[in-house]
N, C-alpha and C positions, 0 to 999 in steps of 0.2 A: 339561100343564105350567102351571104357577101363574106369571101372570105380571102382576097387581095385587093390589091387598089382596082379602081373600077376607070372604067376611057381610057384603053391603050391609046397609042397617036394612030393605030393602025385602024381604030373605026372613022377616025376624021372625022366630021360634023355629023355624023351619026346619033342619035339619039341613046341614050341608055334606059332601059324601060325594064325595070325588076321587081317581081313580084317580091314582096314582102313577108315570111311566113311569118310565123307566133312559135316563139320558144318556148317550150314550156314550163319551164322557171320563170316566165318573166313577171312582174308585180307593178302594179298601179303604180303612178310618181306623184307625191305629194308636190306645192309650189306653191311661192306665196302670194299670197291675196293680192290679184291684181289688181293696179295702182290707174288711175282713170286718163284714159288721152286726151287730148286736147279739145276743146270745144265744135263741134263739128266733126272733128275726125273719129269719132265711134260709129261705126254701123250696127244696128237693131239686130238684137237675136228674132225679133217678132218673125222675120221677114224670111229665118228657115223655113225648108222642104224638107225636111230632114223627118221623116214619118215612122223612125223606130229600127230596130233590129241592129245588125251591124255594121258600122258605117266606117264608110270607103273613101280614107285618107289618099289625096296626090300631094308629094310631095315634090316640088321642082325647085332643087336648087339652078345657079347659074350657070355652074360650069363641074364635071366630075375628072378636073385636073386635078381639083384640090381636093385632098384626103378629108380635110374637116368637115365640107358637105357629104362624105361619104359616114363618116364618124357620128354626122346627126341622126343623117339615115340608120345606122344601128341600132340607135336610141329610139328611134321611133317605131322599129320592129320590135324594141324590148314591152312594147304597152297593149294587156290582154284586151282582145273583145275588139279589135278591127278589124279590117283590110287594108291593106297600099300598097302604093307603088311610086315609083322613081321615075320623073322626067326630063331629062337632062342633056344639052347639047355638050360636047367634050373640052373644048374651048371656055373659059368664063369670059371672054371676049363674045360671045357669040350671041348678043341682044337679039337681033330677028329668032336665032332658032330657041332661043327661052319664050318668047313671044309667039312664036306659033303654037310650041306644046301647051302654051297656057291656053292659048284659044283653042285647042282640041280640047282638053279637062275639061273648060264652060260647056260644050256643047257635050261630054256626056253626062247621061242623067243620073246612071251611077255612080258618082262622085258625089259626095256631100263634104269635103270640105279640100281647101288647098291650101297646105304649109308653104308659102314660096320666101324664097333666099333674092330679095329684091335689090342692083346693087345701083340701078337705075331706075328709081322710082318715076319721075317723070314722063320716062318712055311707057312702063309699065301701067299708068295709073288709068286710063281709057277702060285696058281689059281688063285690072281689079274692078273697076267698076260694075262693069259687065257681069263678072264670075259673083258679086256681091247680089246685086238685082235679078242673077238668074237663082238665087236663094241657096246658095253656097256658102258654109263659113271660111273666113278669109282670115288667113294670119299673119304676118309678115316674123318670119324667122332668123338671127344670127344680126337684130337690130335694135334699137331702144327708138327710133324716130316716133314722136309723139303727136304728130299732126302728118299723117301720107296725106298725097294731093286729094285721094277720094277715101271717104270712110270706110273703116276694116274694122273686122272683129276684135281683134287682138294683138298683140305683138308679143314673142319672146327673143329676149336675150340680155346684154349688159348697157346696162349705162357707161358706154365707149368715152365718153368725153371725161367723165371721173376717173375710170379705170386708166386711162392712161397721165391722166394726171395725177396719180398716187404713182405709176410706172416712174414719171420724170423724177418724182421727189423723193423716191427710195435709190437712183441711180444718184442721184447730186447726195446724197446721205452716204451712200458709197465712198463719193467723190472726198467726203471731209471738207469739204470747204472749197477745193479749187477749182480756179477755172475749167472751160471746156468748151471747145467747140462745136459745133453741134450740125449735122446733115440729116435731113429729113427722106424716107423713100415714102412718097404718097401713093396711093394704089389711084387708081380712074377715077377724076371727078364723080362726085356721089356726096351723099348723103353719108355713108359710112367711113369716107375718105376726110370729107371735113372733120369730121367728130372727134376721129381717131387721133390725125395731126394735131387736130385743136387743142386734144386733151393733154397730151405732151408738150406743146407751144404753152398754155394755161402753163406748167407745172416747171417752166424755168422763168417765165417771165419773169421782172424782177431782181433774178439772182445772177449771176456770174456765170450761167450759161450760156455760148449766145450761139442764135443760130444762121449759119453763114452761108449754106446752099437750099434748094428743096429742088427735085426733081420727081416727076414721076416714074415709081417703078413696076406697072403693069400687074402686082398682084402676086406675078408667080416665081418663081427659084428664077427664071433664063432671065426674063425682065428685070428682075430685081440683081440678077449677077452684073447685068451688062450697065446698070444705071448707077450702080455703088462704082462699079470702075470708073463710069465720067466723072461721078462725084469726086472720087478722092484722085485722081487725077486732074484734075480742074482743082482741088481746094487738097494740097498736100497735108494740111497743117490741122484736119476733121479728125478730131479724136472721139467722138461719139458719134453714131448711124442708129435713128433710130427706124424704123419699119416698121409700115401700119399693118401687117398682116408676117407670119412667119415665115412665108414661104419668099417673100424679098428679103427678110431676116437671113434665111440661109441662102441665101444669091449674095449678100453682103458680106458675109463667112466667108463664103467661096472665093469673093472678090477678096478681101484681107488677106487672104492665105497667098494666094497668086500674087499677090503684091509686096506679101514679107512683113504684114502687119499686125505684128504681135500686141502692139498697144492700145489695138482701137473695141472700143466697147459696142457692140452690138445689140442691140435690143427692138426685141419683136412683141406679136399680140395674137394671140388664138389660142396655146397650148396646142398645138401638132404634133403628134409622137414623135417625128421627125428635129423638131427642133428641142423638146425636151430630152430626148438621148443625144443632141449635140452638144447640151448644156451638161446635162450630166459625164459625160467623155472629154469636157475643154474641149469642144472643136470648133470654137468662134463665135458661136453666139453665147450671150452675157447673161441674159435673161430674157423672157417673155410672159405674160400676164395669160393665164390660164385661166380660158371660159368655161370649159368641160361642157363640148359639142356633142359628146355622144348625150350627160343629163340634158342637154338643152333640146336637143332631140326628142327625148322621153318627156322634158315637160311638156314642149308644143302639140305634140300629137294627144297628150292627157288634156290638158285644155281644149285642142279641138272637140274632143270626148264631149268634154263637160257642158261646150259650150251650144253642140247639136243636141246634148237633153236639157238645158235650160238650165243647167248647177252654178251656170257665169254667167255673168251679163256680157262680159268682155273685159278688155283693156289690157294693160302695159305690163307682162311679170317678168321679173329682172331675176336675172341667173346672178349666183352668186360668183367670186373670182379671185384667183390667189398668183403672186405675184411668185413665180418659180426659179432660182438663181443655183446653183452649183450643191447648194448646200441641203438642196432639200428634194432638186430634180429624182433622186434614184427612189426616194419616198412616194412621190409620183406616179413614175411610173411601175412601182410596184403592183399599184391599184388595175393589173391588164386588163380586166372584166370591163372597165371603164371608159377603154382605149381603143381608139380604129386610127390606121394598122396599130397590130399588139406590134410591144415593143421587139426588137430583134432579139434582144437575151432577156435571163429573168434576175433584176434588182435586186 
């Protein structure tokens, strides 16, 4: 049972590999009716191996720096009647060693299905292919991309281009009317990094927002501190950072704080426990758009379920998403059953 943050820096590229027990409270995740990918991009449930009994979940996110793939992993421990396990390089920089533990999972036979947290689809798409035609179900996790390079069973998570275009238009709603300047921290060219930006970009065009830097900020709290400093050093006058993922969200905190700046708006994307007790405490960040990783967790691994006994055909199920600001953060985290890490105190 996972019961701190998981990849100290002290195992280095070390793999993290955890069995997954069954709590015994845990209960099936309902989810809603999946919505169909794109023409070519559904792969055949015909085509499982999957011969009955209990079936043996991998799930590999990219990297277990970040709490939120450790958070899904919980969710996916909460769902009766499997097995799994965690495959994961420490780094979410670390494309080769995501790519090797995927090509270990294809090749064992006890595996019937693999959740993976894909942030480079491109590179990956070879050995989704592979893991698909060796009669594996395939799901891509913490994504809405509707067409991967090679056909998949399924996808969960949010529709990122929407979800952060309601982010932009509840901040300028904020705003009352006035201007703002606006810096962007993109996480690593991707599929999830477009969407993200985009959706935000989408949700001032138009209006009185404008945006005046974009820099990449690597994903995590140190990248995203060190890229918010060139930003607002290069561009004084940025009174909004938005951040595709929360953990540049609080790197951009961190940087505002260290710089003496009280007036700049923050605004992130995941729901981290981490940054929703910063929102709830005023410590920098403004808001961030709450996917609830741990249900998206529970629903993935329930869909894998469904989809090795033939209940799914496949396709796209969208997590639902709530926009979380000062006022409703302690509401949140009240929910700790819901939460990886639980929060530090109790709301």
């Amino acid at each position: 049972m996972i019961t701190r943050r998981i990849g100290m820096k002290t195992l280095g590229a070390l793999a993290a590999a955890l069995a997954i027990g069954l709590p015994a409270t845990a209960l099936a995740q309902s989810y809603p009716a999946p919505q169909p990918l794109k023409a070519g991009a559904q792969a055949s449930t015909g085509t499982l191996k999957f011969a009955g009994g209990t079936p043996n979940i991998a799930y590999l996110p990219m990297g277990t720096e970040f709490n939120y793939h450790i958070a899904l992993c919980e969710g996916i421990k909460s769902v009766p009647g499997i097995k799994s396990f965690m495959l994961s390089p420490y780094s979410g920089g670390d494309q080769a060693g995501q790519m090797g533990m995927l090509q270990d999972v294809i090749s064992r036979k006890d595996v019937d299905a693999i959740l993976i947290i894909s942030f480079d689809e491109h590179s990956l798409a070879p050995l989704i292919k592979k893991a698909v035609d060796a009669g594996k179900a395939v799901i891509i996790v913490n994504s809405d991309i509707p067409n991967y390079p090679t056909p998949v069973h399924g996808v969960v998570g949010v529709n990122q281009r929407a979800a952060n275009k309601a982010l932009a238009t509840w901040a300028r709603q904020q705003a009352e009317g006035a201007p703002r300047k606006v810096g962007i921290l993109d996480g690593e060219p991707s599929y999830l990094a477009t969407e993200r930006a985009g959706g935000f970009t989408d949700g001032i065009k138009g209006s009185n927002w404008n945006m005046v830097a974009r820099i990449n900020g690597g994903w995590s709290v140190e990248k995203g501190n060190a890229a918010a400093m060139d930003l607002l050093q290069a561009n004084p006058g940025i009174e909004v950072i938005y951040a595709s993922n929360d953990y540049m969200a609080l790197g951009a905190a961190l940087a505002a704080k260290s710089m003496g700046r009280k007036n700049l708006a923050v605004l992130g994307y995941d729901g981290d426990t981490g940054a929703l007790e910063n929102i709830a405490n005023g410590e920098g960040v403004t808001a961030t758009t709450n996917t609830s990783p741990v249900k998206m967790g529970r629903i993935a691994a329930q869909f894998a379920v469904d989809l090795l006994n033939k209940k799914s055909s496949g396709g796209y199920v969208e997590v639902p998403t709530q926009i979380v600001q000062k006022s409703n953060a302690a509401a949140v985290l009240k929910n700790a059953d819901e939460l990886f890490p639980k929060p530090s105190k109790k709301y």
